[in-house]
N, C-alpha and C positions, 0 to 999 in steps of 0.2 A: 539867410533865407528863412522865413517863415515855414510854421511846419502849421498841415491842416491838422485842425483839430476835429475826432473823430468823440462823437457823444454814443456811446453807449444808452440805447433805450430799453428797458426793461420791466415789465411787471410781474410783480410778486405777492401773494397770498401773506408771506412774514414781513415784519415789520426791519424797518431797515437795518437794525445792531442782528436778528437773526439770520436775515438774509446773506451778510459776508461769513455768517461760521456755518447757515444750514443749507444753503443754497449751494450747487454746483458752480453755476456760475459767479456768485458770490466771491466763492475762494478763488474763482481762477481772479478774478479782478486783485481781490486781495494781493495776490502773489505775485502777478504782474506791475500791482505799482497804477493805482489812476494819479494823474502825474497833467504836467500841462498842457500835453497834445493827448490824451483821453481824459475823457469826464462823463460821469456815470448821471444817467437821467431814471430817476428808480421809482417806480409807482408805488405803493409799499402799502401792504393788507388793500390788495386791491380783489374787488369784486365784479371788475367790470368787464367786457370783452375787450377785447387786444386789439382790436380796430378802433375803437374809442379810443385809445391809451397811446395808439401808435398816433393818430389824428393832431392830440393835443400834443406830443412831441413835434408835429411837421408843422402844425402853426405858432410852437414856442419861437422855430426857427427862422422866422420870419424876422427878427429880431436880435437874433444870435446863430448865424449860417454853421453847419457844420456837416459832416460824414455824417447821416444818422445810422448807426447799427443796430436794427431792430435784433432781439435775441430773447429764447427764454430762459428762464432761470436755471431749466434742469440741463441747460450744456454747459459743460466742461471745453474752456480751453486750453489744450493740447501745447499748440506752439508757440513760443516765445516769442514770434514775430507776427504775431497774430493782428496787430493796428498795422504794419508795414506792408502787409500782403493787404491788406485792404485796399491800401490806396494804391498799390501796384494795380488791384484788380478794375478797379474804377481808370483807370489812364486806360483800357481795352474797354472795359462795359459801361452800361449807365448805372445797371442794377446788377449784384453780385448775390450768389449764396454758397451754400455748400454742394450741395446737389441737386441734379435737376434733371428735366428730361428735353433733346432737342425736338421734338416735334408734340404736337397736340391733336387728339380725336376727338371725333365727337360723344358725347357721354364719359366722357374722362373721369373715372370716381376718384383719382391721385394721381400724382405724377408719374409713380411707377407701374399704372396699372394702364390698360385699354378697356377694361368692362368692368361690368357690375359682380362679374364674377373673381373678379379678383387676378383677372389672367396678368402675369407679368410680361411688359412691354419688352421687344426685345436688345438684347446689352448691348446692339451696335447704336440703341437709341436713346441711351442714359449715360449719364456725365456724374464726376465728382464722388467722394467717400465719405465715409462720418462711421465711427465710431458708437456702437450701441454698449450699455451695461453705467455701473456707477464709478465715476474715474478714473481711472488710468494705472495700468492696463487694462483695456477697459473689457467685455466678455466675449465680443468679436468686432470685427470691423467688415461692413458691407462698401468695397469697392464694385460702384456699380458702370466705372468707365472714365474714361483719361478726364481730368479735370480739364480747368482753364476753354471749355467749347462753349459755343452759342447757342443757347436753349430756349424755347419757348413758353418752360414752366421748372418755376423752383420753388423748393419745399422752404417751408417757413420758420425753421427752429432758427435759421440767422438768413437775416434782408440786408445787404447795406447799399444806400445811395446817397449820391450828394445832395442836402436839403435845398441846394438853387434848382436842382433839375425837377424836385417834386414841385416846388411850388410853380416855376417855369411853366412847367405841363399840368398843372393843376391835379396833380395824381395823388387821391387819396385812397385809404384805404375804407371798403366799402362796410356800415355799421351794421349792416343788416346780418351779417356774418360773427357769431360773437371768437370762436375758436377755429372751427372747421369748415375748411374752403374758402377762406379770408386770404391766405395764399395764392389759390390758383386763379381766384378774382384779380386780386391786386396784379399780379405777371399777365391776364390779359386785356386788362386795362392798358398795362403801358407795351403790349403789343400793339395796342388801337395807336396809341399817343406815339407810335414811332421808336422805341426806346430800346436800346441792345443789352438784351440777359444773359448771363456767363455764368458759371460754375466758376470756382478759386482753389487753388491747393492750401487748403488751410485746416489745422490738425483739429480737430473736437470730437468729443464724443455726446451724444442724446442721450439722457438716463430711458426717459420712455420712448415707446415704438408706435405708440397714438391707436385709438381705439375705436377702429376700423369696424363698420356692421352697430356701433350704438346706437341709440337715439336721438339723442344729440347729433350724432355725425347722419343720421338718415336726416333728418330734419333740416340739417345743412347741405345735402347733396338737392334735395328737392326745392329746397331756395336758390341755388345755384344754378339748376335748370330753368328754374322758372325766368331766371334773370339774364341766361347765354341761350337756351333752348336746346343748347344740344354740350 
């Protein structure tokens, strides 16, 4: 039996010999072995936004179909069955992540939040865990509710879908978005397209906790509106 092959997509700021020794996710690759059922698709001294990068990945694949696992550099994989749980996840979803939230409001500034105020949504409405700090043990872990449920928005430090269903449904990641809110676009897009989102029990940690109230990220929220309206 053939085994799917699961491409790891990534972009990185270092260049690709830095990226396995200074990257979080670098090592974890490293140490798990890319091998013939993973293969690493690595942007490398990239300046561009993550929608652009994740795009030219989903149109590589038009050519060579695989699991695409979008991810960013600064996660750490945790578990050893990390390509295995993938495609477990994908046999229930279309689109997998780590964590996420089952329902969506309007003015949503994150998936963990309902306002601009930063209120947190409540735990019977968030799915999945992740791991915050650098490696493993990592400084704490935010279980935010049973994995493996169907959710309506998931955060974006790891995406994974099969490359026939994005191009199938023509579901791209939107460029106007360079870092923040390229997530919550992309999950409702393929809420429009029909597509079933899931959280996954799958071990990682996030070095960063993302930089909530910048400018960058205001400048991101108010393209986000302009483009859902609410």
């Amino acid at each position: 039996m053939s085994v799917r092959k699961i491409r790891v997509v990534c972009a990185t700021r270092e260049s690709a010999d830095a990226f396995f020794s200074g990257t979080a996710l670098g090592r974890s690759l490293a140490l798990h072995s890319i091998g013939p059922a993973v293969e690493l698709r690595l942007f490398e001294r990239n300046t561009a936004g993550l929608p652009k990068i994740y795009n030219t990945a989903i149109a590589e694949s038009r050519s060579s179909p695989a699991v695409l696992v979008f991810v960013h550099d600064d996660v750490t994989l945790c578990d050893f069955h990390w390509a295995s749980l993938i495609l477990e996840g994908l046999e229930q979803f279309h689109i997998i992540g780590l964590v996420g939230n089952k329902r969506r409001v309007p003015r949503q500034p994150a998936w963990t939040f309902v306002n601009e105020q930063f209120t947190w949504d409540s735990p019977e409405n968030l799915s999945g865990a992740v791991g915050h700090g650098n490696g493993f043990p990592c400084r704490e872990v935010c279980v935010y509710g049973p994995p493996m449920q169907e959710v309506k928005l998931l955060d974006g430090l790891m995406l994974a879908c099969a490359s026939e269903v994005l191009l199938d449904r023509e579901l791209f990641f939107d460029e106007r978005f360079d870092f923040h809110f390229y997530d919550l676009d992309f999950c409702r897009q393929a809420e429009r397209k029909g597509l079933r989102m899931g959280t996954w029990r799958i071990s990682a940690v996030h070095e960063s906790d993302g930089p909530l109230g910048s400018d960058d990220w205001k400048d991101g929220y108010r393209a986000y509106l302009e483009k859902w309206h609410d």
